[in-house]
C-alpha positions as CSV (number, residue, x, y, z in Angstrom):
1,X,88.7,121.6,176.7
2,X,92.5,121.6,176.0
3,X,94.7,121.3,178.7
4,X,96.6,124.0,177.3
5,X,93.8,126.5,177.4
6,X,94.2,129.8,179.1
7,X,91.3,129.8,180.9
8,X,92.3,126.3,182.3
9,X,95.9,128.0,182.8
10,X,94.5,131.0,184.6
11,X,91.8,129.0,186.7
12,X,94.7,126.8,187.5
13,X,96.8,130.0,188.7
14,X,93.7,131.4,190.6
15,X,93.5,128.6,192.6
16,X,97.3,128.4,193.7
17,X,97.4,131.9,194.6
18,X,93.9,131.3,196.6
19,X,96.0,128.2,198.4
20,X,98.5,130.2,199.2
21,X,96.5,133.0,200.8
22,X,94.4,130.3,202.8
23,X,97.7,128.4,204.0
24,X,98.7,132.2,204.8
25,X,96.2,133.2,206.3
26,X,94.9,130.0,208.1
27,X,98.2,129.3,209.3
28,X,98.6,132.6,211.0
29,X,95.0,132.2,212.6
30,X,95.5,128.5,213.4
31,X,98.4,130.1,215.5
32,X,96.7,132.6,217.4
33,X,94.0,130.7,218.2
34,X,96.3,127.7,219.2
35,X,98.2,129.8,221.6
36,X,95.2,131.4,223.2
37,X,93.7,127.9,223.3
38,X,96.6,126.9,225.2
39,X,96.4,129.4,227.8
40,X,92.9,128.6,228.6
41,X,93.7,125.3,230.8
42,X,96.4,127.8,232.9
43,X,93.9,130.2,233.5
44,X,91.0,128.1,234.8
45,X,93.4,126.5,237.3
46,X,95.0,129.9,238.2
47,X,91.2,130.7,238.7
48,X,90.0,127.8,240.9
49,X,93.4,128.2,242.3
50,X,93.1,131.7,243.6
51,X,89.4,130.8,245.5
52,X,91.0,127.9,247.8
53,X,93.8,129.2,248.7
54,X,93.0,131.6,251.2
55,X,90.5,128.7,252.3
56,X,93.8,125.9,252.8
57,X,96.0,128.8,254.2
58,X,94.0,130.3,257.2
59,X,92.5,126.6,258.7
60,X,94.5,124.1,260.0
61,X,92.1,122.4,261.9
62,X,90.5,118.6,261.4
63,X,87.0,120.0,261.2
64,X,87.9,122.3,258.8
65,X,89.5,120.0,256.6
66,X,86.5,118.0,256.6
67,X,84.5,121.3,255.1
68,X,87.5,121.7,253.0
69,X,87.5,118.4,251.8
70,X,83.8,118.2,250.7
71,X,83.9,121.5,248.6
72,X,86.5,119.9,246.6
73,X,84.4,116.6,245.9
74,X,81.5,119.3,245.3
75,X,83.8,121.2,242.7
76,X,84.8,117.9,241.0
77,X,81.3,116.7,240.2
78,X,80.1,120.2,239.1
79,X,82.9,120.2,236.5
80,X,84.4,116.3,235.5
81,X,87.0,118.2,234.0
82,X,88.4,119.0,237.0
83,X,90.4,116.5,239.6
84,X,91.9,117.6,242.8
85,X,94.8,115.4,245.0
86,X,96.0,116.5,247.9
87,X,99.3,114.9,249.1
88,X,100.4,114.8,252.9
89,X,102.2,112.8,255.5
90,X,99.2,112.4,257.4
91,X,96.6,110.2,255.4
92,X,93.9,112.4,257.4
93,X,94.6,115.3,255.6
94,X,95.3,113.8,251.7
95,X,92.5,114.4,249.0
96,X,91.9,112.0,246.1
97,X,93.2,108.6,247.0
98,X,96.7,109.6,245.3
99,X,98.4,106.3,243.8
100,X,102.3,105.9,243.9
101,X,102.0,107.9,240.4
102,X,100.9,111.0,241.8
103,X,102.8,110.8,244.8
104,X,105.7,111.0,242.5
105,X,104.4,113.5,240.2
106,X,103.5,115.7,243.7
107,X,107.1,115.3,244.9
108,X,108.4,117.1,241.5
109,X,108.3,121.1,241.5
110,X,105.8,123.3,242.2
111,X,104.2,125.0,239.1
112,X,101.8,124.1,235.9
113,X,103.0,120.8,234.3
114,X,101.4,118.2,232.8
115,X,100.9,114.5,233.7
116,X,99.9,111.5,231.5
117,X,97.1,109.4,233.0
118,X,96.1,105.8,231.3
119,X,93.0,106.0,229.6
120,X,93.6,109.4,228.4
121,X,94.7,110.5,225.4
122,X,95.6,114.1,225.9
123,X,97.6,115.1,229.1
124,X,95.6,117.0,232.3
125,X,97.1,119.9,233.1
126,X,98.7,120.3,236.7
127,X,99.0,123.1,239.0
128,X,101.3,121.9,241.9
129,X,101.8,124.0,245.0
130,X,102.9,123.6,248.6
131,X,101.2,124.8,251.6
132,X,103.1,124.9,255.0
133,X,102.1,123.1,258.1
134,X,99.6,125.3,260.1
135,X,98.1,124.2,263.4
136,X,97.1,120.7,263.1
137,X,97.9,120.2,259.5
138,X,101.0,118.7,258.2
139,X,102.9,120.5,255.1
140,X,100.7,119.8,251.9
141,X,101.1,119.4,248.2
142,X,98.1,120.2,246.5
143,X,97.2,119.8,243.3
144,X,94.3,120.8,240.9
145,X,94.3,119.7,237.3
146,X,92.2,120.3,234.3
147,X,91.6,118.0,231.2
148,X,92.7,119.4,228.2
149,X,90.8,116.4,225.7
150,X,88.1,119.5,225.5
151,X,90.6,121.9,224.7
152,X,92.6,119.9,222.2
153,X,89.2,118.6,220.5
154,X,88.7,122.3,220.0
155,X,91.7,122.9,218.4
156,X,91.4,119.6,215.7
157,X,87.6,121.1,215.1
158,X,89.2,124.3,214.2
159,X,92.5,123.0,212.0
160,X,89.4,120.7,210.2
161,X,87.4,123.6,209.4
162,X,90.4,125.9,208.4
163,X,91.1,123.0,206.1
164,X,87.8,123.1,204.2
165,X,87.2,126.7,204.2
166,X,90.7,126.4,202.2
167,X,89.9,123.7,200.3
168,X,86.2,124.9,199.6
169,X,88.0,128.6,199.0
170,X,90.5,126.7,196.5
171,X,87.5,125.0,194.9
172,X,85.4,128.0,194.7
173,X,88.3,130.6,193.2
174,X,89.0,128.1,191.0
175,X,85.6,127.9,189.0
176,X,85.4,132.0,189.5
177,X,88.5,132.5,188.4
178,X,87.6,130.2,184.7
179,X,84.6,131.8,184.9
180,X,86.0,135.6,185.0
181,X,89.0,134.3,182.4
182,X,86.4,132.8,180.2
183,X,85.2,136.4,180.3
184,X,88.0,138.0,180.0
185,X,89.4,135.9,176.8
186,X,85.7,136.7,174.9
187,X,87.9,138.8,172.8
188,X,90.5,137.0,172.2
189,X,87.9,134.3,171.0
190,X,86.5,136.8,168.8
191,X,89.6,138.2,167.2
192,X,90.6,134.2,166.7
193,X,86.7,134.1,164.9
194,X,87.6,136.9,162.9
195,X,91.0,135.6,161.8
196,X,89.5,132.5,161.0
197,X,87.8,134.0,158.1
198,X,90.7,135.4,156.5
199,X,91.8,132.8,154.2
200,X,93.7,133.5,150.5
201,X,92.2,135.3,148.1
202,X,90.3,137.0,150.6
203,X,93.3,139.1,152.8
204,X,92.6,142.9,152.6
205,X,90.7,142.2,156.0
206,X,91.9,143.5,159.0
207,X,90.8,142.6,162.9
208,X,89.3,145.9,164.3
209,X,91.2,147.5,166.7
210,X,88.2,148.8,168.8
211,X,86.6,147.9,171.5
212,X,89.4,146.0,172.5
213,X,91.6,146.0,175.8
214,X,94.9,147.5,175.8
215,X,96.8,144.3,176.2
216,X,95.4,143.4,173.0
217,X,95.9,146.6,170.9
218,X,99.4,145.6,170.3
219,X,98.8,142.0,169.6
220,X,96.1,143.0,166.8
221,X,98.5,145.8,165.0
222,X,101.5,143.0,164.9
223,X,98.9,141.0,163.7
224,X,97.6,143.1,161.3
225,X,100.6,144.6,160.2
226,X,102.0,140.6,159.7
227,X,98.9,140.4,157.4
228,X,99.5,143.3,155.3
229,X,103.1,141.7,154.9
230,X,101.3,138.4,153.6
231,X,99.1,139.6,151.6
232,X,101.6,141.6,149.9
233,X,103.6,138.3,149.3
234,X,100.4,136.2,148.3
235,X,99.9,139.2,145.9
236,X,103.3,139.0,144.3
237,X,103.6,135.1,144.5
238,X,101.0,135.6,142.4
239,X,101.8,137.9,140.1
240,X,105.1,135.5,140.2
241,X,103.0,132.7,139.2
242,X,101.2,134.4,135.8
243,X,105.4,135.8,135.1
244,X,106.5,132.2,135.2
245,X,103.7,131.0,133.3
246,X,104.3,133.6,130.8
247,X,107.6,133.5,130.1
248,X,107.6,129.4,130.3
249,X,104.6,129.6,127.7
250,X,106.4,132.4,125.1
251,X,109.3,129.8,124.1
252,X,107.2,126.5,124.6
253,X,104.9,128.3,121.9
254,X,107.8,129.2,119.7
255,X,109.1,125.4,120.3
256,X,105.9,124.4,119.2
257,X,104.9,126.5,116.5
258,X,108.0,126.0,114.7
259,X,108.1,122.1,114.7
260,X,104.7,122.2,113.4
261,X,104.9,124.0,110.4
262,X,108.1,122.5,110.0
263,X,106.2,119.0,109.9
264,X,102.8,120.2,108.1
265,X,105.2,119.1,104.5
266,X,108.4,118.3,103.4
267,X,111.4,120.5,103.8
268,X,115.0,120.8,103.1
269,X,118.0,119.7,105.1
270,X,119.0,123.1,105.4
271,X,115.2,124.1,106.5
272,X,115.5,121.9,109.6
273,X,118.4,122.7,110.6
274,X,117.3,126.4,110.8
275,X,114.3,124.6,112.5
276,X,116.5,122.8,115.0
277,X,118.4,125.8,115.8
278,X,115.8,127.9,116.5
279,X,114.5,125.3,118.6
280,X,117.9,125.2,120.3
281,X,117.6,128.5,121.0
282,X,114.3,128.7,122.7
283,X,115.1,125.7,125.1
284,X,118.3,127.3,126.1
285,X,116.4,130.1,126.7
286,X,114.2,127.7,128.9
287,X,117.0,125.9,130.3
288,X,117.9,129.6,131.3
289,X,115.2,130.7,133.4
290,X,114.5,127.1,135.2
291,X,118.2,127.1,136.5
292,X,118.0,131.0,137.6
293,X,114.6,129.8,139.3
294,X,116.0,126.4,140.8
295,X,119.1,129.7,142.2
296,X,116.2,132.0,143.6
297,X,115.0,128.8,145.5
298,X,117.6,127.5,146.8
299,X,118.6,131.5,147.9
300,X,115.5,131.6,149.6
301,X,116.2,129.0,151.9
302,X,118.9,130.5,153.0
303,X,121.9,129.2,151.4
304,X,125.1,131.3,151.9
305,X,128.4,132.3,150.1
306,X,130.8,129.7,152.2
307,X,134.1,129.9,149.1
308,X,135.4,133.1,150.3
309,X,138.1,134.2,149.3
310,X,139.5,137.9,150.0
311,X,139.9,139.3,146.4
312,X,140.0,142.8,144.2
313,X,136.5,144.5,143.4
314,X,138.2,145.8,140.3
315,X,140.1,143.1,139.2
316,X,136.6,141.7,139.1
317,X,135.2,144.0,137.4
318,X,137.9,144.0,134.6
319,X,137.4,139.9,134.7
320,X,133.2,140.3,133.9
321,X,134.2,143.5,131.2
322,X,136.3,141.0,129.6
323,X,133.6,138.4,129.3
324,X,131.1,141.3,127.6
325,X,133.5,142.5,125.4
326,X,131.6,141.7,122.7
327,X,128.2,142.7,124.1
328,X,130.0,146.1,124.9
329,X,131.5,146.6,121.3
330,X,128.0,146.0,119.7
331,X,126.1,148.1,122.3
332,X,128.8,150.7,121.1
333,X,129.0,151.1,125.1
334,X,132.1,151.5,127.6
335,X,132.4,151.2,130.8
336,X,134.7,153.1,133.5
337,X,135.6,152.3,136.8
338,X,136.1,153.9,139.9
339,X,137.7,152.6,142.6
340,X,139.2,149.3,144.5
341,X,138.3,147.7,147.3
342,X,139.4,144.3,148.9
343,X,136.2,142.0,150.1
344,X,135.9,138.2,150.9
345,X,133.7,136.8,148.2
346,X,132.6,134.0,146.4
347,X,134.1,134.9,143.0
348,X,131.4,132.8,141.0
349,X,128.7,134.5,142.5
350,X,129.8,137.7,142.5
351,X,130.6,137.8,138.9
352,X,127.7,136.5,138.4
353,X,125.9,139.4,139.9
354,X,128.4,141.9,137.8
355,X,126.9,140.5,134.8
356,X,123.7,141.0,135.5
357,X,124.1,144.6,136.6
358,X,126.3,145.2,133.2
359,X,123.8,143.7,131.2
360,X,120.8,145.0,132.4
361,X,122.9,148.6,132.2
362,X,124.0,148.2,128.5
363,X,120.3,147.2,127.7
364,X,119.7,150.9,128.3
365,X,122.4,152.8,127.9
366,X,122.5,154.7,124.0
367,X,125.3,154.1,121.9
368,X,128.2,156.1,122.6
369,X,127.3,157.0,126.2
370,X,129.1,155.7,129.4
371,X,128.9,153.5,132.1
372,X,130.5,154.3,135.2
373,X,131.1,151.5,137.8
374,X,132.2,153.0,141.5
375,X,133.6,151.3,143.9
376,X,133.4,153.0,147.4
377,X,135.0,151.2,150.5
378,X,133.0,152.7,153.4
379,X,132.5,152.2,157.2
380,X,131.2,148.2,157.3
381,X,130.9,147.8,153.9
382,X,131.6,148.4,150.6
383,X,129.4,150.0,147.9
384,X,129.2,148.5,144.1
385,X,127.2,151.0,142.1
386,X,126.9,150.9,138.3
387,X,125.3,153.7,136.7
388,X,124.1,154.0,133.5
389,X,122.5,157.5,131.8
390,X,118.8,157.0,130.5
391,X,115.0,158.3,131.0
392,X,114.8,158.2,134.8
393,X,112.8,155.8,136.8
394,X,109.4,157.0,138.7
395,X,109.9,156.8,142.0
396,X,106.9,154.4,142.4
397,X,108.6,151.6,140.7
398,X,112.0,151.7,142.6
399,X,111.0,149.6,145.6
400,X,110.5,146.7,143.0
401,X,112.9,147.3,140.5
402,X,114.7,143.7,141.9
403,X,111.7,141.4,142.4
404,X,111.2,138.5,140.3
405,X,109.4,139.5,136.6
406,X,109.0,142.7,137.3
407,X,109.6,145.6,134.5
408,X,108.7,148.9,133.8
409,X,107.8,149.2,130.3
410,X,108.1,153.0,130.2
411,X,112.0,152.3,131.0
412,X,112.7,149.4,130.1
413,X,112.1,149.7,126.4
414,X,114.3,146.4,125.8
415,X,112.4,144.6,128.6
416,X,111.6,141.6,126.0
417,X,115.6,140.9,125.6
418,X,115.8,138.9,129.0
419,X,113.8,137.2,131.2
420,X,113.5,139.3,134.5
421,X,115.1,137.3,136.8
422,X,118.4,139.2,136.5
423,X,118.1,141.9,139.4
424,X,116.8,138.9,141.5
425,X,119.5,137.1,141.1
426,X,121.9,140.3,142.0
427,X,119.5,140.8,145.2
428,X,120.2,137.0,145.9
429,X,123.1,136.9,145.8
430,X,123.9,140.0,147.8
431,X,122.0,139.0,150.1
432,X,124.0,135.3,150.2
433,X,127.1,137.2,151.0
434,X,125.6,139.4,153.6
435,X,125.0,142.4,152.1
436,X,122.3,144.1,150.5
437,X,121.2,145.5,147.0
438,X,120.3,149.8,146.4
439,X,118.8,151.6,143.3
440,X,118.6,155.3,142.6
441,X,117.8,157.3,139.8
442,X,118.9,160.9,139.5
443,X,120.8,163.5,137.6
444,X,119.9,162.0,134.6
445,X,121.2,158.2,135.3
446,X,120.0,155.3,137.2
447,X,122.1,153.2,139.5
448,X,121.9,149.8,140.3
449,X,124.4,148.3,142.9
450,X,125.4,146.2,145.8
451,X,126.7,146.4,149.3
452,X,129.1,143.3,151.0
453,X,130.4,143.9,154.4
454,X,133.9,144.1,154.9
């Protein structure tokens, strides 16, 4: 499995969350039981303690240090834990042979302390007290101590076991926790199962919504709704495809066509050269459409209007009505103009984008009719409408109006005339500058235009 798998992921999450409890958790016990193992050793002296010492305080006598000396040695071999040393100026009354180092150690203060032996690796704890002379007896320092090896073995048994009860805890939330995520992601695996099988042609599939977990609700409607988007765009790309075939094949046909009857037999100078320049025509016309196609590409990857320079709207406007001049005198069209505006633009581009509009809106405007050009300076941006008066537009068809091929036959009666790509290019390059392209149609005329920001 992938180590980027989000079971593996999770699993690995589940397990440090588990360490972190168990450190939590088994630290805080470790303490408590730590600090009440410590105590223990105090309170089995303070025990023992408490039954001799009314025993050493009351007698002072020899015999009775002989009685009192034999329950010690009795005490010590019940419990090998245990030591007892009992320090005087009179050897009579001393308990435990006491060396030079516990002579020292007794001459410290009096209280629980504790005292290194060799051979030992944990300390013995030491109760030191004095007893005042009393008949007989000298002044004493008596002391009981207690081995803690028992105590401290306790405590490394119990850090061990805390250690793996952790680690087995780690081990064991770490295999539930893939387990319960493997669970968990079976519907994520079976949306991924299900998205595996959509694949071009086939996209009007969706992935069902239900029974599904919330978290995934929104996941499968962005997905879905992404889908829709494609296949939308597969759809068109390849409607795009039969366009570009068509309109590639039309000419090629023509080219074709031409030069072979014009080779089937002999012919005139004058014959060819009609031949040649009909030919001429046609590959312009190709030559046409592959450079507005090569434009649409290299639109599409995001090239933008860099050349700006702050001009006139309507001074460009008047520059693009001089150029179709003579397309405007035949059309018997004219066109008005409405407004100014000053915008940073690239001025090829641009003009560019007011022939197309002009063109397409002389291609259906009637002789002797007008087209108005309107140029609004709004909030952010300014407004480029030109609107020409014809058979409205169904409503349907608006959406579409600037995508690449597409006409509407029932309004676009002179559709054959061009090539379709003209709108594109308008939408292009709108959309190079920053801006955006509109269409309406109402009260009797249809508008085509742009927006730039200012």
């Amino acid at each position: 499995m992938s180590s980027n798998s989000i079971a593996l992921r999770l699993s690995g999450m589940f397990s440090l969350v588990a360490l972190v409890i168990f450190l939590l958790i088994g630290g805080a016990l470790y303490q408590q039981v730590d600090r009440g193992l410590g105590l223990l050793p105090g309170a089995e002296l303070d025990a023992r303690y408490s039954v001799l010492e009314s025993s050493i305080t009351r007698f002072g006598t020899q015999d009775h240090w002989g009685k009192m000396a034999n329950k010690l040695k009795l005490l010590g071999e019940e419990d090998k834990r245990i030591r007892f040393w009992v320090v005087s100026s009179d050897p009579t009354y001393e308990y435990g042979n006491p060396d030079a180092r516990i002579r020292e150690f007794a001459t410290g203060p009096t209280g629980k302390r504790d005292l290194h032996l060799p051979g030992h690796a944990y300390p013995f704890k030491v109760l030191v007290s004095q007893f005042p002379a009393k008949d007989q007896r000298p002044p004493l320092r008596f002391m009981i101590a207690i081995d803690t090896a028992n105590f401290r073995t306790t405590q490394h048994h119990l850090l061990m076991a805390l250690i793996s009860l952790a680690f087995v805890g780690v081990v064991l939330a770490s295999l539930l926790g893939f387990w319960v995520a493997r669970i968990g992601l079976k519907p994520l695996i079976k949306l991924s199962d299900e998205a595996q099988k959509l694949a071009p042609p086939k996209l009007s599939g969706r992935l069902q919504l239900s029974p599904l977990p919330p978290e995934l609700k929104q996941f499968v409607n962005s997905f879905n709704s992404t889908l829709e988007r494609v296949e939308t765009a597969y759809s068109r790309l390849e409607s795009f495809n039969a366009d570009v075939a068509h309109e590639l094949r039309s000419p090629l046909t023509n080219l074709i066509g031409q030069t072979q009857v014009a080779l089937t037999r002999g012919r005139s100078a004058e014959h060819y050269f009609e031949v040649l320049q009909s030919n001429l025509e046609e590959l312009e016309r190709l030559r046409s459409i592959i450079n507005d196609m090569l434009f649409l590409a290299s639109a599409d990857q995001g090239s933008k209007a860099t050349k700006l320079i702050e001009s006139s709207l309507a001074d460009e406007v008047a520059t693009t009505l001089d150029y179709l001049d003579f397309i405007l005198e035949d059309a018997q069209v004219q066109v008005s103009v409405v407004g100014d505006a000053l915008v940073k633009i690239e001025k090829a581009h641009l003009r560019r984008a007011l022939i197309n509009l002009l063109s397409n809106a002389v291609q259906h405007t009637s002789p002797g009719q007008v087209i108005e050009v309107r140029i609004e300076a709004r909030e952010q941006q300014v407004v480029i409408g030109v609107t020409n008066p014809g058979e409205l537009i169904a409503s349907e068809h608006l959406p579409r109006l600037f995508e690449r091929f597409y006409r509407v036959d029932a309004s676009r009666s002179n559709s054959g005339a061009n090539h379709g790509l003209g709108l594109a290019i308008v939408k292009a390059i709108a959309l190079m500058h920053g801006g955006d392209v509109f269409v309406r149609s109402e009260h009797g005329g249809n508008t085509f235009g742009i927006t730039l920001p200012i």
